[in-house]
PyMOL Python script that loads the backbone (N, CA, C, O; Angstrom):
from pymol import cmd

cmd.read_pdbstr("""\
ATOM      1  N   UNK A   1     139.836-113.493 -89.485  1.00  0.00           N
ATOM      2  CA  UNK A   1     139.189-114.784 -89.477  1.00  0.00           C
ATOM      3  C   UNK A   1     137.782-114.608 -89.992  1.00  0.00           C
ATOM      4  O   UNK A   1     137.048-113.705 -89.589  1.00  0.00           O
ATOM      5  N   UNK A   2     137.392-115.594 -90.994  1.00  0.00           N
ATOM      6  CA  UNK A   2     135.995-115.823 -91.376  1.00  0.00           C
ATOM      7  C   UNK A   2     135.303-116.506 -91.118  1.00  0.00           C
ATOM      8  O   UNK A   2     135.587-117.602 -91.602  1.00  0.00           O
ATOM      9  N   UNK A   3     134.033-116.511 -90.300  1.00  0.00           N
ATOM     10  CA  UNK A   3     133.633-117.336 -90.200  1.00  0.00           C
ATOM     11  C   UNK A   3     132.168-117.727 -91.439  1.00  0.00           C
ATOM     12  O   UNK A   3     131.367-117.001 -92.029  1.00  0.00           O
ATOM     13  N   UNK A   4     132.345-118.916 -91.404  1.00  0.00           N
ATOM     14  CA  UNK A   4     131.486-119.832 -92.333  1.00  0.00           C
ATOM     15  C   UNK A   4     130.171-120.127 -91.805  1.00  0.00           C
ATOM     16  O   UNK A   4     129.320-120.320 -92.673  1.00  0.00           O
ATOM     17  N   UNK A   5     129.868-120.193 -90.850  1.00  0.00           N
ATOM     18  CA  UNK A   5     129.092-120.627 -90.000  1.00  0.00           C
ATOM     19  C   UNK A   5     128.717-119.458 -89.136  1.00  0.00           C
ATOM     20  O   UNK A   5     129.616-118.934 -88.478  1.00  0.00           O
ATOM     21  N   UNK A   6     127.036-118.812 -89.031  1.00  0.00           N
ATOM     22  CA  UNK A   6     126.934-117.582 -88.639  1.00  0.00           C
ATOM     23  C   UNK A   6     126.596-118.270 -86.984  1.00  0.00           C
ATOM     24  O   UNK A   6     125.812-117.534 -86.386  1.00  0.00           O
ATOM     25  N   UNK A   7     126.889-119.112 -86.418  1.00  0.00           N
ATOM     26  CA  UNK A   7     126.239-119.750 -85.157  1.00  0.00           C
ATOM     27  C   UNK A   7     127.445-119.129 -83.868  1.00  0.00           C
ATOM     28  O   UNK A   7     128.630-119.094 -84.200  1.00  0.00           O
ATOM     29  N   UNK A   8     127.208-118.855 -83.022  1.00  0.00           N
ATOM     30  CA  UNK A   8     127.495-117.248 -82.016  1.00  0.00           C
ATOM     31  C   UNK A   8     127.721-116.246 -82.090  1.00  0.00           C
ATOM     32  O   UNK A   8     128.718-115.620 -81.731  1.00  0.00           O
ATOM     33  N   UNK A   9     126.532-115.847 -82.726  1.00  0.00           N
ATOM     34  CA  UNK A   9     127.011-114.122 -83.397  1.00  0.00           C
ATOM     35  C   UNK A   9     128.546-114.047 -83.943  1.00  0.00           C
ATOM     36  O   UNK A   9     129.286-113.324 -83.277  1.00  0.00           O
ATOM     37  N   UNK A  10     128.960-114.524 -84.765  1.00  0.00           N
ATOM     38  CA  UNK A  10     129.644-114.404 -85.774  1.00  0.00           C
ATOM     39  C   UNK A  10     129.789-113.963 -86.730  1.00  0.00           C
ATOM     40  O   UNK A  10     130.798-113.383 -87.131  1.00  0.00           O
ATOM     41  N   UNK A  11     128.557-114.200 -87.423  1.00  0.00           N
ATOM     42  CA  UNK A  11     128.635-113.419 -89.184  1.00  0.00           C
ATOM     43  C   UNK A  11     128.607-115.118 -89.505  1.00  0.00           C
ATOM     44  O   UNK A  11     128.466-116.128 -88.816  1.00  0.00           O
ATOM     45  N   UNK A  12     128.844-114.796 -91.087  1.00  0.00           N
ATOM     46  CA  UNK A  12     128.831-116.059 -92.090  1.00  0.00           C
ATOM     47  C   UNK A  12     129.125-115.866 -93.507  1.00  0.00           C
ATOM     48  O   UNK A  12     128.502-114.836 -93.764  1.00  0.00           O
ATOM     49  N   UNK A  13     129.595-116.175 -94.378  1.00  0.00           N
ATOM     50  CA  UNK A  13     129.200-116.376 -95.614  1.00  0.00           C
ATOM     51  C   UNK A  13     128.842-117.669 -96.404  1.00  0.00           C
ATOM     52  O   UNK A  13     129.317-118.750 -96.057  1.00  0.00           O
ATOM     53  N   UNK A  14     128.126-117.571 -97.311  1.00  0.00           N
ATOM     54  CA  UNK A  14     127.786-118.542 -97.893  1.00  0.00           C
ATOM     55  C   UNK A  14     128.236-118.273 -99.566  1.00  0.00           C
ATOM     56  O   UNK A  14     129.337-117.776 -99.802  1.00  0.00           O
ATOM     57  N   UNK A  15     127.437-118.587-100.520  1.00  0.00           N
ATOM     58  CA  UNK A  15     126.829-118.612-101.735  1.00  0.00           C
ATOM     59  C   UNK A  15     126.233-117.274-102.254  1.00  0.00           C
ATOM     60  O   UNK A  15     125.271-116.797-101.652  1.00  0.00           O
ATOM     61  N   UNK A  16     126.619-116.806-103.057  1.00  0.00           N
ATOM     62  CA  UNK A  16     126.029-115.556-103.198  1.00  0.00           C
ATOM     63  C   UNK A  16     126.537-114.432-102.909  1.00  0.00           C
ATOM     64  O   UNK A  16     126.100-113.462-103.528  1.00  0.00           O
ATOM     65  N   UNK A  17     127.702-114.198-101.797  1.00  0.00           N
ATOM     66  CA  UNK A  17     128.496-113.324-100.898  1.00  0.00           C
ATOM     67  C   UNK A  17     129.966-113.076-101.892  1.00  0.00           C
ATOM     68  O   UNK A  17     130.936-112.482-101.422  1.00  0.00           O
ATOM     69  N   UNK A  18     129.955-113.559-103.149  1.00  0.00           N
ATOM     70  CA  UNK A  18     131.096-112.974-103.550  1.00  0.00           C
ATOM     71  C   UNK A  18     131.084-111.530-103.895  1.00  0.00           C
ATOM     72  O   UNK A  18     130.266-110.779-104.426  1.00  0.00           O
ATOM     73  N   UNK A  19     132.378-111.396-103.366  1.00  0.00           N
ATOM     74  CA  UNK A  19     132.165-109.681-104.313  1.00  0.00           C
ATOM     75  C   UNK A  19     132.082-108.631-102.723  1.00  0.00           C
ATOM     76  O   UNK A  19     132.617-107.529-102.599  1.00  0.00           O
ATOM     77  N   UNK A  20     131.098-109.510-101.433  1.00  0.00           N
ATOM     78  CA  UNK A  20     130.844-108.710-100.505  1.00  0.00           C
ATOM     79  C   UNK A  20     132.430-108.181 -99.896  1.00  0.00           C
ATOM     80  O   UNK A  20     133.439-108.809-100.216  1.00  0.00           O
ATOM     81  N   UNK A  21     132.494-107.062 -99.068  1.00  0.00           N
ATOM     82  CA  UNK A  21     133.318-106.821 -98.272  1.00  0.00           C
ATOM     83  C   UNK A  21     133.351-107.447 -97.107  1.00  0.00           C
ATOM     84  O   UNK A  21     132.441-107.929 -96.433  1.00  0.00           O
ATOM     85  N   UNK A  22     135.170-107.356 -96.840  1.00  0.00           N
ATOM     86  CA  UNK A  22     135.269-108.078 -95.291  1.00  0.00           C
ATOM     87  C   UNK A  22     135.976-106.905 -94.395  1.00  0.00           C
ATOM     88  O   UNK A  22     137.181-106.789 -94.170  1.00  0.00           O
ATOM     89  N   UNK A  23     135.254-106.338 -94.089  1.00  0.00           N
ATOM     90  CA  UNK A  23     135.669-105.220 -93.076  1.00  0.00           C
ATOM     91  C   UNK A  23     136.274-105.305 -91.939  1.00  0.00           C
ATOM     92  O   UNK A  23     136.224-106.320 -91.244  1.00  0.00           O
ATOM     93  N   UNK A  24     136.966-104.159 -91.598  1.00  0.00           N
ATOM     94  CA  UNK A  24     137.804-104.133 -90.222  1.00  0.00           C
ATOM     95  C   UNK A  24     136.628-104.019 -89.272  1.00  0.00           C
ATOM     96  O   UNK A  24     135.718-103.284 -89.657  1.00  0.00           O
ATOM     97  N   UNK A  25     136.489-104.599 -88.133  1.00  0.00           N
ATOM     98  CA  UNK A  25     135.416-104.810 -86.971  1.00  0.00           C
ATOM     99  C   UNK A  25     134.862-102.861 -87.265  1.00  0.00           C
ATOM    100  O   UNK A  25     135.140-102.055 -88.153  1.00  0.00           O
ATOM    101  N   UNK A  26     134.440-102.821 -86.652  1.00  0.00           N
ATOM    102  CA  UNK A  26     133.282-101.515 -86.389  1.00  0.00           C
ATOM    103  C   UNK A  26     133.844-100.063 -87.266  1.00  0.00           C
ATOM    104  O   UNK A  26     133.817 -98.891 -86.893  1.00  0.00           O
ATOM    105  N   UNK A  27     134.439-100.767 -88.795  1.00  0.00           N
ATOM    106  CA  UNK A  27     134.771 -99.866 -89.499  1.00  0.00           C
ATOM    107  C   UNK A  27     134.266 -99.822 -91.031  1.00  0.00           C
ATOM    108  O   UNK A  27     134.178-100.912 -91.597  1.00  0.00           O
ATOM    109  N   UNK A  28     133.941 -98.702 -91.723  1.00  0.00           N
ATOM    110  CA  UNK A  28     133.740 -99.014 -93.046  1.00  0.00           C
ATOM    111  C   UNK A  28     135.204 -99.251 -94.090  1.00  0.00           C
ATOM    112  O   UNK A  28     135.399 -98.867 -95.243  1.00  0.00           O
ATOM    113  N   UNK A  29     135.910 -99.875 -93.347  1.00  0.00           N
ATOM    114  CA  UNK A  29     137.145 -99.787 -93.999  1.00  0.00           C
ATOM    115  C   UNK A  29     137.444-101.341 -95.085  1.00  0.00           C
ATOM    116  O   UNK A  29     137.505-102.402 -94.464  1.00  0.00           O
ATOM    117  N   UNK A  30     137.564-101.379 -96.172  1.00  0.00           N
ATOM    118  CA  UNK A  30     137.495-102.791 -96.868  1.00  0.00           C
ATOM    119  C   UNK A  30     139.187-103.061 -96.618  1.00  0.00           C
ATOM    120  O   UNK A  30     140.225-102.423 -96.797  1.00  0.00           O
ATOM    121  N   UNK A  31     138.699-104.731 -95.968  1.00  0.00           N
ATOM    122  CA  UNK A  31     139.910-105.278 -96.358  1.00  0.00           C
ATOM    123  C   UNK A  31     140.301-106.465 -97.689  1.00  0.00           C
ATOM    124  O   UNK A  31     141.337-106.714 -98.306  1.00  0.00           O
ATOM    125  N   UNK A  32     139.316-106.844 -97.722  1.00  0.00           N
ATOM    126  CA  UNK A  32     139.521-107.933 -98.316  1.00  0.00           C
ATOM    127  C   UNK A  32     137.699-108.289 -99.352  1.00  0.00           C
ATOM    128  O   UNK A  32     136.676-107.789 -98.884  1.00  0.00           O
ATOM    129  N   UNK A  33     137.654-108.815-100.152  1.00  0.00           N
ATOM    130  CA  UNK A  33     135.993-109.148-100.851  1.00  0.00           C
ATOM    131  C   UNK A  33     136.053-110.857-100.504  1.00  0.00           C
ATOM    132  O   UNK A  33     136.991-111.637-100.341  1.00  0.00           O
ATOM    133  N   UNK A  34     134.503-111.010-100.478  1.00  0.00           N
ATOM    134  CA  UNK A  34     134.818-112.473-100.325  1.00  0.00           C
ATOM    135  C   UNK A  34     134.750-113.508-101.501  1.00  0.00           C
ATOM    136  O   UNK A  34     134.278-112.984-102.511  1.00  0.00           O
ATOM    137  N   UNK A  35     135.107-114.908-101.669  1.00  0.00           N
ATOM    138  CA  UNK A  35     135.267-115.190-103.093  1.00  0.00           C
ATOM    139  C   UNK A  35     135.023-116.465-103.255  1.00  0.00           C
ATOM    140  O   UNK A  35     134.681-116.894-104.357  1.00  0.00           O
ATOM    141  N   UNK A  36     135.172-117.318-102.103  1.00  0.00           N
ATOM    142  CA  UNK A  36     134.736-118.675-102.542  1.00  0.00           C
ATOM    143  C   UNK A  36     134.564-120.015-101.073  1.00  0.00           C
ATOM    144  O   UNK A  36     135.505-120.544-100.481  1.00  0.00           O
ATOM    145  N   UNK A  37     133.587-120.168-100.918  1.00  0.00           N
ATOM    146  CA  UNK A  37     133.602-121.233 -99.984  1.00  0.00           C
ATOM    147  C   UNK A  37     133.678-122.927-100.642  1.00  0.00           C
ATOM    148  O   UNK A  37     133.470-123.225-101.818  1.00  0.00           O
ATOM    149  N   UNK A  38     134.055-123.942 -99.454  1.00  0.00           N
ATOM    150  CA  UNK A  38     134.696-124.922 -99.871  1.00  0.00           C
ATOM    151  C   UNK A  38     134.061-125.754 -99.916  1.00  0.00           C
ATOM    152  O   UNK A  38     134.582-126.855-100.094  1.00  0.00           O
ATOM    153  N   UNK A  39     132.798-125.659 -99.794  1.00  0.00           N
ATOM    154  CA  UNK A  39     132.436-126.679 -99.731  1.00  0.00           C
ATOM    155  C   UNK A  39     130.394-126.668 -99.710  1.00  0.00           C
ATOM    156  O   UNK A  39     129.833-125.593 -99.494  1.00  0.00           O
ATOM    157  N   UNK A  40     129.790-127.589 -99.885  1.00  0.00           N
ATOM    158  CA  UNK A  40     128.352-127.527-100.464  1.00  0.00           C
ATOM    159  C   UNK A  40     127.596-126.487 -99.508  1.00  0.00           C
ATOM    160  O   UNK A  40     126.981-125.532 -99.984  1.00  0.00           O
ATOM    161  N   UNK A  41     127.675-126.723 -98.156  1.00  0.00           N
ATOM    162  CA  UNK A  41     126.862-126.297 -97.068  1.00  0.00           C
ATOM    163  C   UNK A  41     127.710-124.918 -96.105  1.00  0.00           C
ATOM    164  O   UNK A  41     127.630-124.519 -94.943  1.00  0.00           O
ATOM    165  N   UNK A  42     128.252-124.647 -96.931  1.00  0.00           N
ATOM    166  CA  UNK A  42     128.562-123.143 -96.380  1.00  0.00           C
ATOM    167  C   UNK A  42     129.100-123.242 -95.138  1.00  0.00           C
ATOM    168  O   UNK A  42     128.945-122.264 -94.408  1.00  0.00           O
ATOM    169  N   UNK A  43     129.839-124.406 -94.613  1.00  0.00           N
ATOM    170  CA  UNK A  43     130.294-124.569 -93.165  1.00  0.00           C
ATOM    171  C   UNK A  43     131.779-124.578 -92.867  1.00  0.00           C
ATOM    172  O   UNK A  43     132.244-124.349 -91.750  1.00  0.00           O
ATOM    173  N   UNK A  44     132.842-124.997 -94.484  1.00  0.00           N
ATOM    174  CA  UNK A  44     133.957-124.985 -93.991  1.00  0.00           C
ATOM    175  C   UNK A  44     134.633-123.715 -94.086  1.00  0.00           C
ATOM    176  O   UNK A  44     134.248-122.666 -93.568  1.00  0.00           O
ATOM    177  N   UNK A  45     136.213-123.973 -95.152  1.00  0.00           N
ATOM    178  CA  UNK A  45     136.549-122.961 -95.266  1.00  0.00           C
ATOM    179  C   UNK A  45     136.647-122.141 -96.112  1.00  0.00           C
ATOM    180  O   UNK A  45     136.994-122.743 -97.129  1.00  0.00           O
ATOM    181  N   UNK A  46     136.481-120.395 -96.447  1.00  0.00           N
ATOM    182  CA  UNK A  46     136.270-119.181 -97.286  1.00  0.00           C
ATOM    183  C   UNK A  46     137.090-118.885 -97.265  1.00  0.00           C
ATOM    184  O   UNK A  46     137.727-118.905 -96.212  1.00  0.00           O
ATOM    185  N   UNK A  47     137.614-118.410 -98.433  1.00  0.00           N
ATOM    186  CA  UNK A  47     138.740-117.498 -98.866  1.00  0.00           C
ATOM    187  C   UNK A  47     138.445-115.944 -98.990  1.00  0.00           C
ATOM    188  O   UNK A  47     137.363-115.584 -98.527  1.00  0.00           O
ATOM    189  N   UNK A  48     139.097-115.171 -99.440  1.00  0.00           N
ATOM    190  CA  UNK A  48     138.898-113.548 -99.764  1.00  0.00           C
ATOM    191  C   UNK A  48     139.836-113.445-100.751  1.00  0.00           C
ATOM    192  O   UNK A  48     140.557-114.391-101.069  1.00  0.00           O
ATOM    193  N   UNK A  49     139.884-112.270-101.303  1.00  0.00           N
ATOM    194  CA  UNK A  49     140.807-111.445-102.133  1.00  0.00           C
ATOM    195  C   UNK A  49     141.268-110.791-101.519  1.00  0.00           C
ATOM    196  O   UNK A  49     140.397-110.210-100.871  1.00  0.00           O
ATOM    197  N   UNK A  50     142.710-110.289-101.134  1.00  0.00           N
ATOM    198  CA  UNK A  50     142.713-108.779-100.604  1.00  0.00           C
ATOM    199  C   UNK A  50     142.616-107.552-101.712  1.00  0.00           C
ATOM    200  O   UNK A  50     142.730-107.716-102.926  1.00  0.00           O
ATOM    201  N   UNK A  51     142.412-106.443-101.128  1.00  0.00           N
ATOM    202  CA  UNK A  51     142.433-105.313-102.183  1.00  0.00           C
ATOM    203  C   UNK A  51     143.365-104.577-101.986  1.00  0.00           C
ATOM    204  O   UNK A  51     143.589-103.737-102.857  1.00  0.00           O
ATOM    205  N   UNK A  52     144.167-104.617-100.885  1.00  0.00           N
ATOM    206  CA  UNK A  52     145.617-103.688-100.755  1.00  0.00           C
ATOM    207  C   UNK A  52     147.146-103.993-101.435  1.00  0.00           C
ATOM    208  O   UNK A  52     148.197-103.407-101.177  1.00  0.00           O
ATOM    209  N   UNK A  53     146.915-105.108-102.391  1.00  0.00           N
ATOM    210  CA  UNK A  53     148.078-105.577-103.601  1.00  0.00           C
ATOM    211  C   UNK A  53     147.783-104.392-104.233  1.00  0.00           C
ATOM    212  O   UNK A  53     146.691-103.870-104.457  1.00  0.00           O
ATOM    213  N   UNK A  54     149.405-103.882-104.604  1.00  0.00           N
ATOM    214  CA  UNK A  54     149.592-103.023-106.191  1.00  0.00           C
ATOM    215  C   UNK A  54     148.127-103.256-107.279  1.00  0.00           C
ATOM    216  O   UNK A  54     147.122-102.609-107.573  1.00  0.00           O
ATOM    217  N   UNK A  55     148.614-104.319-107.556  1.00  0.00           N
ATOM    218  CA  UNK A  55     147.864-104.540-108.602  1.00  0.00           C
ATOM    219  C   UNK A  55     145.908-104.518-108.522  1.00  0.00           C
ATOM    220  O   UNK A  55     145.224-104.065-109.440  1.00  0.00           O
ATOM    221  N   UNK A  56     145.374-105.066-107.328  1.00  0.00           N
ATOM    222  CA  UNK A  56     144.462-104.654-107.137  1.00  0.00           C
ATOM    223  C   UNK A  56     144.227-103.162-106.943  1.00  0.00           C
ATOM    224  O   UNK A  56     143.162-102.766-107.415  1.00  0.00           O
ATOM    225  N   UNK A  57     144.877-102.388-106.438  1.00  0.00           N
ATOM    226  CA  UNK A  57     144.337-101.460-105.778  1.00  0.00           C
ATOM    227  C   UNK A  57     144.795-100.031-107.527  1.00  0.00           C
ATOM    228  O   UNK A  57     144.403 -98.866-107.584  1.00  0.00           O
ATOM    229  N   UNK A  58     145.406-100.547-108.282  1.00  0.00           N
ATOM    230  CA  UNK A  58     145.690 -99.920-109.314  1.00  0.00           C
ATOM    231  C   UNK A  58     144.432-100.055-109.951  1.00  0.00           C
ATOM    232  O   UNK A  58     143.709 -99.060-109.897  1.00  0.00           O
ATOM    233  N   UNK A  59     143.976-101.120-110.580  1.00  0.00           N
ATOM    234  CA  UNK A  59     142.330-101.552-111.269  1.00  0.00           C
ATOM    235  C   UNK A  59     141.191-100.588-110.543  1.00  0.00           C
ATOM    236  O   UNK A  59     140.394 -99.864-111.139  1.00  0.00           O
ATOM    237  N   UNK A  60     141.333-100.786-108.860  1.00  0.00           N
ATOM    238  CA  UNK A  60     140.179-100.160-108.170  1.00  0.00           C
ATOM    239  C   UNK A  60     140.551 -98.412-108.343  1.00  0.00           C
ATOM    240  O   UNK A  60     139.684 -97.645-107.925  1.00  0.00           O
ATOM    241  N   UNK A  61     141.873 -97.783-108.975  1.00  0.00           N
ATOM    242  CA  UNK A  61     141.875 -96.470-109.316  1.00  0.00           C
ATOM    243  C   UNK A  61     141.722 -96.223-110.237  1.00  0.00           C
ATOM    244  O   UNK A  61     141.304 -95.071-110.358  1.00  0.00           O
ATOM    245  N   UNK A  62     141.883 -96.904-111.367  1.00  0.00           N
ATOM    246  CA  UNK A  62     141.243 -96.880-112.593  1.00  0.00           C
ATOM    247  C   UNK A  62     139.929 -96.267-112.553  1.00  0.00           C
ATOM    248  O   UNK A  62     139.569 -95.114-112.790  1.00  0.00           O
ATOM    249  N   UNK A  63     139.101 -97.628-112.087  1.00  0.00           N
ATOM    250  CA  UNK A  63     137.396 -96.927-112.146  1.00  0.00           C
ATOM    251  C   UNK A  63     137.573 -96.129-111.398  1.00  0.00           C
ATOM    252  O   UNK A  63     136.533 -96.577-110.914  1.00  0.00           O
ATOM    253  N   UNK A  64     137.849 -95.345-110.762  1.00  0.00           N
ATOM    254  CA  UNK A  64     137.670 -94.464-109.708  1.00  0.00           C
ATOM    255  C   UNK A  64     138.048 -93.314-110.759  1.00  0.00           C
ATOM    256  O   UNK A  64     137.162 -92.602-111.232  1.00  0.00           O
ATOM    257  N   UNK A  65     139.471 -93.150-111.125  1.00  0.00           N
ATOM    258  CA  UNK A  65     139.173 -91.759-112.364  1.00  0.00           C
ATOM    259  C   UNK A  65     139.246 -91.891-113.383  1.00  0.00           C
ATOM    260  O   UNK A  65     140.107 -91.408-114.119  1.00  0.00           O
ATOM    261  N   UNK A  66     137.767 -93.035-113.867  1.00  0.00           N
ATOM    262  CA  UNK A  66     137.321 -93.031-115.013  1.00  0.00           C
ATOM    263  C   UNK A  66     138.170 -93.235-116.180  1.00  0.00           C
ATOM    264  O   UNK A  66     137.901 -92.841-117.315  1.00  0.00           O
ATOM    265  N   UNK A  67     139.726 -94.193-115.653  1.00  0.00           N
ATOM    266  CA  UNK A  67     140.484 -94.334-116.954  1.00  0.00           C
ATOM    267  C   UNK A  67     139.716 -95.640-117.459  1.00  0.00           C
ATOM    268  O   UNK A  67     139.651 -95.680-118.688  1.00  0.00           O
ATOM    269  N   UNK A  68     139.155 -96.652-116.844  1.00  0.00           N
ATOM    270  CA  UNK A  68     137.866 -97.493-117.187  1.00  0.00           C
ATOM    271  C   UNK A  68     136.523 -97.286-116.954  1.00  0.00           C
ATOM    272  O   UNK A  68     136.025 -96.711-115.986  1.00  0.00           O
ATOM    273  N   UNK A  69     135.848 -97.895-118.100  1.00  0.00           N
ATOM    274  CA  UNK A  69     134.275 -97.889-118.057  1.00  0.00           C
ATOM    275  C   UNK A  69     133.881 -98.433-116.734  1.00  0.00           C
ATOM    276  O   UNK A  69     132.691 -98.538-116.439  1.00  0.00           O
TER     277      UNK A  69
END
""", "prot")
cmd.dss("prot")
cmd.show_as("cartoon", "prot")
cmd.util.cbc("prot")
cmd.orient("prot")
């Protein structure tokens, strides 16, 4: 769950936060980047990407051994 709204110690995203990671609670582990909120004021609802699809996680090995720039 994401929250949109950083109001009870929650977290938040807004504008600007694409691209960030959405981590497993008290881990550096990526699950997901974030990618788009719904609306003007950063309050409803955010989506993510996941990165554990085939196909994502093939691109993210790419750069990793340098078969892409």
């Amino acid at each position: 769950r994401l929250a949109m709204n950083p109001g009870g110690g929650s977290g938040g995203t807004c504008f600007g936060d694409s691209g960030g990671p959405d981590l497993v609670g008290g881990t550096n582990v990526v699950l997901a980047v974030n990618s788009y909120v719904t609306n003007v004021n950063c309050s409803g609802v955010g989506y993510s990407a996941r990165v554990d699809t085939a196909s994502v996680l093939s691109w993210i090995n790419d750069f990793l051994d340098g078969t892409l720039p």
